[in-house]
N, CA, C and O atoms as a DFTB+ gen file, in Angstrom:
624 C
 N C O
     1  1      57.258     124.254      89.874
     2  2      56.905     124.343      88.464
     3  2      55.665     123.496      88.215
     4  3      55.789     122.341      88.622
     5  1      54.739     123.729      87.761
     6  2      53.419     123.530      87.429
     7  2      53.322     122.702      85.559
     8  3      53.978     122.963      84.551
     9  1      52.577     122.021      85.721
    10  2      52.933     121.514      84.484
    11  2      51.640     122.098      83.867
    12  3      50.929     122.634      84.717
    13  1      51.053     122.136      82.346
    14  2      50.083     122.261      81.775
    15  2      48.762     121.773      82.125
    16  3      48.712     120.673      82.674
    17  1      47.794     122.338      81.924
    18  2      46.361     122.245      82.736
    19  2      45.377     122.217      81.299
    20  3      45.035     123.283      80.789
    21  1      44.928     120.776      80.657
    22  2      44.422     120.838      79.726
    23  2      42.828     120.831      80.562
    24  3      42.694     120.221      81.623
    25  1      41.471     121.736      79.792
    26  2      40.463     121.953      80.459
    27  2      39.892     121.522      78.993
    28  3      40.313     121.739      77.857
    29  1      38.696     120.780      79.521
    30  2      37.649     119.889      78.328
    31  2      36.271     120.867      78.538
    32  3      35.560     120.778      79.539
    33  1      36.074     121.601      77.671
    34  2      35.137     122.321      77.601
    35  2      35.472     123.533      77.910
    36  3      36.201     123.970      78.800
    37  1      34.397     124.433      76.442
    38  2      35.050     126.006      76.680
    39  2      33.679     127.072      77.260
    40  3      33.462     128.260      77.020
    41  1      32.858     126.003      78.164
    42  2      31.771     126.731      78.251
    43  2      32.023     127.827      79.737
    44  3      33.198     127.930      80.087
    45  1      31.026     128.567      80.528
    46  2      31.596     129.725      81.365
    47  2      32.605     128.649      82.688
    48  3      33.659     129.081      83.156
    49  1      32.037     127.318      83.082
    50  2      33.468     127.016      83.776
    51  2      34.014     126.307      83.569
    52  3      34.289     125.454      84.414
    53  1      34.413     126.274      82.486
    54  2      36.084     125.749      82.006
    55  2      36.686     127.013      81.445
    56  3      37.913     127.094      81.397
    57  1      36.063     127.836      81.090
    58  2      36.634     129.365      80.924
    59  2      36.949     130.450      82.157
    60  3      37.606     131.489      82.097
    61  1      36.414     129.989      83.034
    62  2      36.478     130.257      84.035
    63  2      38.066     129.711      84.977
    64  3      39.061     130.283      85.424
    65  1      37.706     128.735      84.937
    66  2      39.064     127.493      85.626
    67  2      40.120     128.122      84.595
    68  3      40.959     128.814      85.171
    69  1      40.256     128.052      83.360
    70  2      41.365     128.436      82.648
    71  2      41.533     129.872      83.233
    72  3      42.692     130.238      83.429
    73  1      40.825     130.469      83.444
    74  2      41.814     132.250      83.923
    75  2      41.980     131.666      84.783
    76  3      43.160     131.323      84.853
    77  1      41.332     131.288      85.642
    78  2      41.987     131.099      87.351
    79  2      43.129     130.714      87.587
    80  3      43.835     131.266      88.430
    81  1      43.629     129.377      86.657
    82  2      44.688     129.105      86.816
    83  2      45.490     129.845      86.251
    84  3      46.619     129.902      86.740
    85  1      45.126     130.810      84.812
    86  2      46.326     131.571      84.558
    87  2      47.098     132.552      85.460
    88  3      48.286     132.815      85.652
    89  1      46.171     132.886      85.828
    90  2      46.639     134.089      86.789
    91  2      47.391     133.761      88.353
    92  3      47.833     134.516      89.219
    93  1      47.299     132.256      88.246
    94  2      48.575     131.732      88.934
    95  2      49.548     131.206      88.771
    96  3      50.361     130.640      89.501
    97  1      49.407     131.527      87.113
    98  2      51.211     131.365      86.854
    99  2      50.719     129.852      85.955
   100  3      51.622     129.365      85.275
   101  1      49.496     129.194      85.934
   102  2      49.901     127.496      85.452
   103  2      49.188     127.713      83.760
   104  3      48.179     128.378      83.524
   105  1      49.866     127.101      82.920
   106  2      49.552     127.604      81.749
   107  2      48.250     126.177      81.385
   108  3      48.304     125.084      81.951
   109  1      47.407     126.480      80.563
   110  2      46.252     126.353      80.334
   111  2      46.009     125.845      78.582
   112  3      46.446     126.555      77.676
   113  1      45.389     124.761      78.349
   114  2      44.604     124.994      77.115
   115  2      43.484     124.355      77.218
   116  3      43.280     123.209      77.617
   117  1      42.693     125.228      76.802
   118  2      41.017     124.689      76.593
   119  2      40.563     124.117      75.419
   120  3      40.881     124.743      74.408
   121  1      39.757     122.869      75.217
   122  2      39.087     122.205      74.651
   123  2      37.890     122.228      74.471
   124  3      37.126     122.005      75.410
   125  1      37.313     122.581      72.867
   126  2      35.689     122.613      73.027
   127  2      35.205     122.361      72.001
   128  3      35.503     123.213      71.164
   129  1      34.539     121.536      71.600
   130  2      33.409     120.696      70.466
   131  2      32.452     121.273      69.644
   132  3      31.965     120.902      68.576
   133  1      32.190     122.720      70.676
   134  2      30.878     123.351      69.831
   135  2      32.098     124.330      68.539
   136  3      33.299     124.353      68.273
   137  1      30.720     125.053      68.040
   138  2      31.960     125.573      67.207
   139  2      32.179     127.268      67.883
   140  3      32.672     128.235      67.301
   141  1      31.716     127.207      69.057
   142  2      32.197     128.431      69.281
   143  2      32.292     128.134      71.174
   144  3      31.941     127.083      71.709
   145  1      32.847     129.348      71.903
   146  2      33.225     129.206      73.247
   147  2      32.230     130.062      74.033
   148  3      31.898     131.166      73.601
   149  1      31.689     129.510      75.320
   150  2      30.619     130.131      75.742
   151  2      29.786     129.046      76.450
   152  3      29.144     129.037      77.500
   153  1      29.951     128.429      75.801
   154  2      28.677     126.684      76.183
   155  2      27.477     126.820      75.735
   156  3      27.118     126.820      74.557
   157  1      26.827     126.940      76.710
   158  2      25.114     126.899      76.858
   159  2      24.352     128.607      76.381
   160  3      23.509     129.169      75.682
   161  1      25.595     128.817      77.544
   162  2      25.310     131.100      77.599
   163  2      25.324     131.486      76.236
   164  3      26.155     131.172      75.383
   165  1      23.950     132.460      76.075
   166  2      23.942     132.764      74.511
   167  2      22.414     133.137      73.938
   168  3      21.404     132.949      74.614
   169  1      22.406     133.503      73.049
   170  2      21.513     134.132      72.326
   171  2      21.283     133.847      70.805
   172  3      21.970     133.248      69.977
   173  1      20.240     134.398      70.736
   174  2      20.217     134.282      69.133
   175  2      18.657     135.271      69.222
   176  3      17.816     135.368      70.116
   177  1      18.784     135.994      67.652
   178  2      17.893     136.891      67.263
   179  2      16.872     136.515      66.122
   180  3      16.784     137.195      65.100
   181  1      16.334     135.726      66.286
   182  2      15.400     135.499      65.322
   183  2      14.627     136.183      64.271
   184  3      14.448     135.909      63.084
   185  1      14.124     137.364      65.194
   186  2      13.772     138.574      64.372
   187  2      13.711     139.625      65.132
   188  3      13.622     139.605      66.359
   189  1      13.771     140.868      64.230
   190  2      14.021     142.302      65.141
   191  2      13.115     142.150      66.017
   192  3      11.941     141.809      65.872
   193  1      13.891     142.504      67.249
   194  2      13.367     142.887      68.401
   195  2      13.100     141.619      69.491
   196  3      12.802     141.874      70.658
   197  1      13.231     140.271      69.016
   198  2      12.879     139.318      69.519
   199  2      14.242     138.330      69.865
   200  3      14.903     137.623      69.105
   201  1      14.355     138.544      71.099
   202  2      15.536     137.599      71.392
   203  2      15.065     136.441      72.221
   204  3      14.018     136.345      72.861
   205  1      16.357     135.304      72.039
   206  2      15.521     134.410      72.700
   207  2      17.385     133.685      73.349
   208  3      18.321     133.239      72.684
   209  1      17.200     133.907      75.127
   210  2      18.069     132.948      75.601
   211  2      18.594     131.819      75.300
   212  3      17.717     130.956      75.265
   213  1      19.807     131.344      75.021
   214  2      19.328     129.953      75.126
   215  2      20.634     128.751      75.916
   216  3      21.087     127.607      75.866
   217  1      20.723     129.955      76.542
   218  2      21.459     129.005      78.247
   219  2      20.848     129.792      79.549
   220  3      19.749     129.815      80.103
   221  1      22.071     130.402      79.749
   222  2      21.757     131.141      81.147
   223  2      20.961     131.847      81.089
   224  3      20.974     132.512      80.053
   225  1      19.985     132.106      81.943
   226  2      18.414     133.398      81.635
   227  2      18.931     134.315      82.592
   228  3      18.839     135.514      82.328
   229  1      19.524     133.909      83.790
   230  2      20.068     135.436      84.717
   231  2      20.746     134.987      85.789
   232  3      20.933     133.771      85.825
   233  1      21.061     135.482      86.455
   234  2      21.943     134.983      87.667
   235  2      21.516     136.168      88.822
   236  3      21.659     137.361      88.557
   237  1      20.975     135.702      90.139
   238  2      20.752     136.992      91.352
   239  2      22.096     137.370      91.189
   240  3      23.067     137.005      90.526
   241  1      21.671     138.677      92.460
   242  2      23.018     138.928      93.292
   243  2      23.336     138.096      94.311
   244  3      24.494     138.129      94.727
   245  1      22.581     137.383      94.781
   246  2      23.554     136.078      95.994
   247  2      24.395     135.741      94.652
   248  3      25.547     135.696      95.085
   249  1      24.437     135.562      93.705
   250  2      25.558     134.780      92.988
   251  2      26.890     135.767      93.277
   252  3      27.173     136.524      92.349
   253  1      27.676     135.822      94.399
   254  2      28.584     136.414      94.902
   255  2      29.879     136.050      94.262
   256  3      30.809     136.853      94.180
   257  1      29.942     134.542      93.703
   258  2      31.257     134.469      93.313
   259  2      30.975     134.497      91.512
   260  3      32.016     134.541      90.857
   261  1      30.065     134.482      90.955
   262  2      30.016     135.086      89.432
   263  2      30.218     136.566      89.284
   264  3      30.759     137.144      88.341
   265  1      29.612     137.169      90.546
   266  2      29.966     138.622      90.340
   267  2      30.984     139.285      91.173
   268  3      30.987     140.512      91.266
   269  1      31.830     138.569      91.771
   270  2      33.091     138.561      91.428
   271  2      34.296     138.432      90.269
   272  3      35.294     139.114      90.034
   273  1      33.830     137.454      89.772
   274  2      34.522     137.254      89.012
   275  2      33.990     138.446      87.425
   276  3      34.848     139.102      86.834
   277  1      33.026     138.467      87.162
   278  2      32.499     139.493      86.252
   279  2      33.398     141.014      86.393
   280  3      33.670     141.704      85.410
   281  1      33.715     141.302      87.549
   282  2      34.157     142.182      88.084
   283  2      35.880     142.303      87.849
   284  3      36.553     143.316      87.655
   285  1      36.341     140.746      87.954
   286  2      37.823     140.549      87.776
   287  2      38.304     140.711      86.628
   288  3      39.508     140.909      86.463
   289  1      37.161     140.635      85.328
   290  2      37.298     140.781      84.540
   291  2      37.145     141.874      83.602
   292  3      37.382     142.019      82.403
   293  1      36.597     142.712      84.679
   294  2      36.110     143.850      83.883
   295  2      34.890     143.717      82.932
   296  3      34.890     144.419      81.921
   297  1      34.042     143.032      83.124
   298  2      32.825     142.639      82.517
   299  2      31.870     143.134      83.069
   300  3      31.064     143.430      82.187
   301  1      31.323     143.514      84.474
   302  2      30.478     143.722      85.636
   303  2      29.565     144.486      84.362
   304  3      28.718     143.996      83.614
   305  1      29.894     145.333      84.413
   306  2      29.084     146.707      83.485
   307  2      28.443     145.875      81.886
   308  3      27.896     146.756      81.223
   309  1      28.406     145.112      81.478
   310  2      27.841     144.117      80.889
   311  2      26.675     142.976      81.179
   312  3      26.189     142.178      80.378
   313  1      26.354     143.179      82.741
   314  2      25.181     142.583      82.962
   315  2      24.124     143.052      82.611
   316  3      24.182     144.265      82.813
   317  1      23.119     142.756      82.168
   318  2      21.737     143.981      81.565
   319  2      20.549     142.837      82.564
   320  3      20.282     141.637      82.626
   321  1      20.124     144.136      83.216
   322  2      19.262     144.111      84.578
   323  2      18.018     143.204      83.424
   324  3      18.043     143.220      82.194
   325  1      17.018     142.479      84.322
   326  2      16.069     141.673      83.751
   327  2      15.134     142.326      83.671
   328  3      14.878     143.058      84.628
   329  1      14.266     142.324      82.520
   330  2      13.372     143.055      81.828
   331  2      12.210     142.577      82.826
   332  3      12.570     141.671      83.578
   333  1      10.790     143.041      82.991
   334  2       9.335     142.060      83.402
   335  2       8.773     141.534      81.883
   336  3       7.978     140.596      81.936
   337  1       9.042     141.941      80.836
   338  2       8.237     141.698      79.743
   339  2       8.730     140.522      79.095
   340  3       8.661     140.322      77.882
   341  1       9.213     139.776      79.915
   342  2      10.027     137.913      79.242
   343  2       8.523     137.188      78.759
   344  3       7.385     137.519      79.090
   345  1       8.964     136.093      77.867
   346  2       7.173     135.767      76.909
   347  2       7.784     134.096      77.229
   348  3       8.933     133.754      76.949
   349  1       6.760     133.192      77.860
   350  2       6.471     131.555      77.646
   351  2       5.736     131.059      76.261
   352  3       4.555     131.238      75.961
   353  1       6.716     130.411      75.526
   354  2       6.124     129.648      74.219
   355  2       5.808     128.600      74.844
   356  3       6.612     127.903      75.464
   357  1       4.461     128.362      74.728
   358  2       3.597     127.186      75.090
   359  2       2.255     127.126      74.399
   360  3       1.295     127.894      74.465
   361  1       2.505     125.632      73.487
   362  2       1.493     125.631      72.791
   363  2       0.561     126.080      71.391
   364  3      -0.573     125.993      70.919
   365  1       2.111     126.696      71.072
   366  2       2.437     127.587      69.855
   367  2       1.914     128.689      70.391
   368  3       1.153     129.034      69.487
   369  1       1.802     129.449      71.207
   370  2       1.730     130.812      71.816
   371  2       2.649     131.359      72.283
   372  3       3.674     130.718      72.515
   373  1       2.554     132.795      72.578
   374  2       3.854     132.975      73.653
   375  2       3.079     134.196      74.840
   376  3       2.686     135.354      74.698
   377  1       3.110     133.462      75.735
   378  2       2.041     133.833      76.936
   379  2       3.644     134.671      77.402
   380  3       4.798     134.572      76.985
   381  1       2.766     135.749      78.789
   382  2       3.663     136.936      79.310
   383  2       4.543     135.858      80.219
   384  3       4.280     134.690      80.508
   385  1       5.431     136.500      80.484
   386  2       6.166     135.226      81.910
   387  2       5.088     136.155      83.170
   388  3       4.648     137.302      83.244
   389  1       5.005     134.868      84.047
   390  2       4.194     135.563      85.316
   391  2       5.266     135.882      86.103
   392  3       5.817     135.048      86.821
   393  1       5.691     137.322      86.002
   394  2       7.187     137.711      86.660
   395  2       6.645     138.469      88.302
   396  3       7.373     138.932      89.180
   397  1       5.084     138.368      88.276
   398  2       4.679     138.759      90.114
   399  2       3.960     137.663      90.425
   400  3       3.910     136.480      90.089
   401  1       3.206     138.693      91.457
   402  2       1.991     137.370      92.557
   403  2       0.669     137.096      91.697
   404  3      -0.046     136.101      91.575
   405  1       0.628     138.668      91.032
   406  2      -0.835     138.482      90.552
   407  2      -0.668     138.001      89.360
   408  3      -1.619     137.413      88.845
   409  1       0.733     138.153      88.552
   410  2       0.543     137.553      87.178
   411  2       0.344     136.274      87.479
   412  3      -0.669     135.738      87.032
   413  1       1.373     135.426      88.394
   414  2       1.138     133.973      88.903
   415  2      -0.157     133.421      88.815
   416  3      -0.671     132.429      88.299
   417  1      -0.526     134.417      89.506
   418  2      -2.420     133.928      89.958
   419  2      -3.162     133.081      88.840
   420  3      -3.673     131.961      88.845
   421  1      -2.983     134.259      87.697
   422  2      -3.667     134.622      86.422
   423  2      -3.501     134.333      85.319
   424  3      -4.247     134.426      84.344
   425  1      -1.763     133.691      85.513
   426  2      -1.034     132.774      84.291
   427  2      -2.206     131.635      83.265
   428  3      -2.803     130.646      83.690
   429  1      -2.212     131.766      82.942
   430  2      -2.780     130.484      81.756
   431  2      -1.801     129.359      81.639
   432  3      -2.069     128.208      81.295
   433  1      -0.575     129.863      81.987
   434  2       0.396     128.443      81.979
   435  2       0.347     127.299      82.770
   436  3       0.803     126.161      82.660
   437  1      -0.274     127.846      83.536
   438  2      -0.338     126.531      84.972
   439  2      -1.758     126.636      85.291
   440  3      -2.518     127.600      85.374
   441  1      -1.990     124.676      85.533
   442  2      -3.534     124.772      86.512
   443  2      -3.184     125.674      87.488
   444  3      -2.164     126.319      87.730
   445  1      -4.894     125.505      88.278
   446  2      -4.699     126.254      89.776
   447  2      -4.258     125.524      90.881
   448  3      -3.817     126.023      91.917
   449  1      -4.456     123.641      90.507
   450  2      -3.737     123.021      91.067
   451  2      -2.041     122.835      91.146
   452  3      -1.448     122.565      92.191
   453  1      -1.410     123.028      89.865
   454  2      -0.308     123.197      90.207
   455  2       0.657     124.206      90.799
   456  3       1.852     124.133      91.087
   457  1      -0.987     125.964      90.956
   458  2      -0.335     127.232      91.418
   459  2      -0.176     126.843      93.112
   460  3       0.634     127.510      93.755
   461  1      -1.028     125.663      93.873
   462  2      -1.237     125.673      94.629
   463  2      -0.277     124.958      95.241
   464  3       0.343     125.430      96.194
   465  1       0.006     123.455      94.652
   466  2       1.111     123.137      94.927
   467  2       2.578     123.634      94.793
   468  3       3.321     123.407      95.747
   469  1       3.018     124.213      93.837
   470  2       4.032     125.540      93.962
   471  2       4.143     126.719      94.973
   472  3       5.208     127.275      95.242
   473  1       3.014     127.022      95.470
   474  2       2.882     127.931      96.314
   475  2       2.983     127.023      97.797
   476  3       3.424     127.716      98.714
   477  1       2.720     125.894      98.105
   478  2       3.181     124.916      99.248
   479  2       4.586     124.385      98.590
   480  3       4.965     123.325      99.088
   481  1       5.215     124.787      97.822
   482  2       6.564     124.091      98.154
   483  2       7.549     125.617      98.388
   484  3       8.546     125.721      99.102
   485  1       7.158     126.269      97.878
   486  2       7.869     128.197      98.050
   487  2       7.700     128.367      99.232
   488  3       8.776     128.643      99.763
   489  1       6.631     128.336     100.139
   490  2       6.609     128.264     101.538
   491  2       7.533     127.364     102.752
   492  3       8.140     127.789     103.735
   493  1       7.336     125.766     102.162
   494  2       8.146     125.171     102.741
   495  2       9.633     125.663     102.524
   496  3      10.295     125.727     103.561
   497  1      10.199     125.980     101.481
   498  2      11.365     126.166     101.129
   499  2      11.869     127.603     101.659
   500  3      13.015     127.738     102.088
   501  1      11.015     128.590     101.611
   502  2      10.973     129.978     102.679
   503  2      11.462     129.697     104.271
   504  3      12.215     130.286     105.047
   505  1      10.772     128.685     104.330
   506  2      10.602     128.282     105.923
   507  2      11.776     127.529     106.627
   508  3      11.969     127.316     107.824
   509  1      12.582     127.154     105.396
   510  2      13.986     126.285     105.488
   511  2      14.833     126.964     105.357
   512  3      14.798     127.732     104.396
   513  1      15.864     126.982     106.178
   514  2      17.380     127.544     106.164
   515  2      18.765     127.362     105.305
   516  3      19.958     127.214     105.571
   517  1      17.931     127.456     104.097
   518  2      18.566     127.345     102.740
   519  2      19.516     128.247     102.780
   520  3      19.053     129.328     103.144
   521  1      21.019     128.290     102.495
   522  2      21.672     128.821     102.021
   523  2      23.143     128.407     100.987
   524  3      23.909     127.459     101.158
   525  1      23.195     129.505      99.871
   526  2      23.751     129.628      98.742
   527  2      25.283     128.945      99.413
   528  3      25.903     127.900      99.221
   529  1      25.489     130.226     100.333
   530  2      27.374     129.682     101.183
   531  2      27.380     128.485     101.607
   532  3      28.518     128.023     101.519
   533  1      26.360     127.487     102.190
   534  2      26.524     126.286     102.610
   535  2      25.292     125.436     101.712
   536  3      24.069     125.509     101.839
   537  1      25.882     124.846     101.036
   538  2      25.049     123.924      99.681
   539  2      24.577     122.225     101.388
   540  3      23.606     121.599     100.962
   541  1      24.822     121.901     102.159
   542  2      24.375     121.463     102.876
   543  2      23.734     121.463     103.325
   544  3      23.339     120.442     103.887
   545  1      23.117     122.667     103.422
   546  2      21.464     122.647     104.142
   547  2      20.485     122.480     102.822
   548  3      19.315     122.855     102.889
   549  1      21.054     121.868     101.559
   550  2      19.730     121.898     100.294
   551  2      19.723     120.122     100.650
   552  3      19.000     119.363     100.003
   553  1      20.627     119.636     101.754
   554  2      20.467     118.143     101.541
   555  2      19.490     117.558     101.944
   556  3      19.477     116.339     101.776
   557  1      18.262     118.246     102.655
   558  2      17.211     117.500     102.512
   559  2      16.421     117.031     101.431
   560  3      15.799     115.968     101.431
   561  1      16.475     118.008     100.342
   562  2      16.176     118.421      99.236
   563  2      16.454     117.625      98.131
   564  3      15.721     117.439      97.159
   565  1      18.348     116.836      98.493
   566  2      18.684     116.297      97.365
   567  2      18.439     115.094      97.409
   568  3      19.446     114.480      97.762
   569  1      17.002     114.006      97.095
   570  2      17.400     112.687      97.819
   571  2      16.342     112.096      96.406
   572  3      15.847     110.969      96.405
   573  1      16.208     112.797      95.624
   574  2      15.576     112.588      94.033
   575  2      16.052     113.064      92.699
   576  3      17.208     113.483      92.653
   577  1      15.382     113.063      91.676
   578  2      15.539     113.577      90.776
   579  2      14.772     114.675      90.575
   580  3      13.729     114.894      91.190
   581  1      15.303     115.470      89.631
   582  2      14.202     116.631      89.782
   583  2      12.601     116.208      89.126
   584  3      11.474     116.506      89.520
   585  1      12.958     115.591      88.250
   586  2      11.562     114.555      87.480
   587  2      10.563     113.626      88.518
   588  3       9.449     113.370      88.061
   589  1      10.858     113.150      89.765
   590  2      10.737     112.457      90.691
   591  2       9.384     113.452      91.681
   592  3       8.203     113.200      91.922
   593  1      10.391     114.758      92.080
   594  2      10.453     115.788      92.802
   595  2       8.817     116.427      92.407
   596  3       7.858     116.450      93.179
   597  1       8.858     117.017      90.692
   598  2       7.969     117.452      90.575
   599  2       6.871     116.540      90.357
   600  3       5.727     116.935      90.580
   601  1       7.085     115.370      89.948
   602  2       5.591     114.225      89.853
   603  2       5.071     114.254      91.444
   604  3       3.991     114.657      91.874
   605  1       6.033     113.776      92.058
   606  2       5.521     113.851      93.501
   607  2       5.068     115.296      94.106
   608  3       4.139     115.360      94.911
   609  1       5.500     115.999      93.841
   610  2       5.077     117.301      94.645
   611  2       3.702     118.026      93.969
   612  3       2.964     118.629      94.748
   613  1       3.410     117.985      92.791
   614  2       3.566     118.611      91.978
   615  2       2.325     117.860      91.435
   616  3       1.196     118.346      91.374
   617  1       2.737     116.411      90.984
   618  2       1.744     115.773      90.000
   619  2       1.285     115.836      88.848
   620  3       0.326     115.225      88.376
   621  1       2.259     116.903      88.165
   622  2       2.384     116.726      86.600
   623  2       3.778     116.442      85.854
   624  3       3.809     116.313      84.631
């Protein structure tokens, strides 16, 4: 006999952890502060036609165990494939997202120094045996902050 499983937060994993455990029998109540359940994941419409993320922006398909679970739920058919026409507010503008090689190139968002240094860390990181199933091979990786990471690499 399993006793009650109180979960602090109703964002996707503590909503998550709560089915899991339901569906093994251990009963569940979730806790959450905002005024609605979801967390971060979410939207809002500012004006027709203009939406604007404002948690999760997308998830690949290596995300094997979200789309699993999307699937357990009967949700799968609710993912909506990623548009190229996403817009960067910067600067009170809203520049195209550079969603290829050549938009990259050509972005206005970034010096050419920082396209360059981005483009030497995508390589190094290509070149490394990164993988999603074993979070151990990112441990070379983890030995900063991400604030640290990009001053040093990066220099802005």
């Amino acid at each position: 006999m399993h006793g009650k499983v109180f979960i602090v937060g109703g964002g996707l994993a503590g909503l998550s952890a709560a089915w899991k455990l339901q569906r093994e029998g251990i009963e569940t109540e979730v806790f959450e502060a905002g005024e609605g359940i979801g967390g971060r994941a979410g939207n809002r419409t500012p004006a027709p036609g203009f939406t604007i993320d404002t948690g999760a922006e997308f998830f690949g398909s290596f995300y094997r165990t979200t789309r699993s679970l999307l699937r357990d739920l009967g949700l799968e058919g609710e993912i909506v494939p990623l548009r190229a026409a996403g817009m960067v507010w910067r600067a009170g503008f809203a520049h195209p997202f550079p969603g290829s090689p050549a938009a990259f190139l050509s972005t206005p968002l970034l010096s050419w120094r920082t396209k360059r240094n981005l483009l030497r860390i995508a390589l190094r990181l290509w070149r490394t045996d990164l993988s999603w199933d074993t979070p151990a091979t990112a441990a070379p990786f983890d030995t900063e902050s991400a604030h640290a990471f990009v001053t040093r690499e990066i220099g802005e």
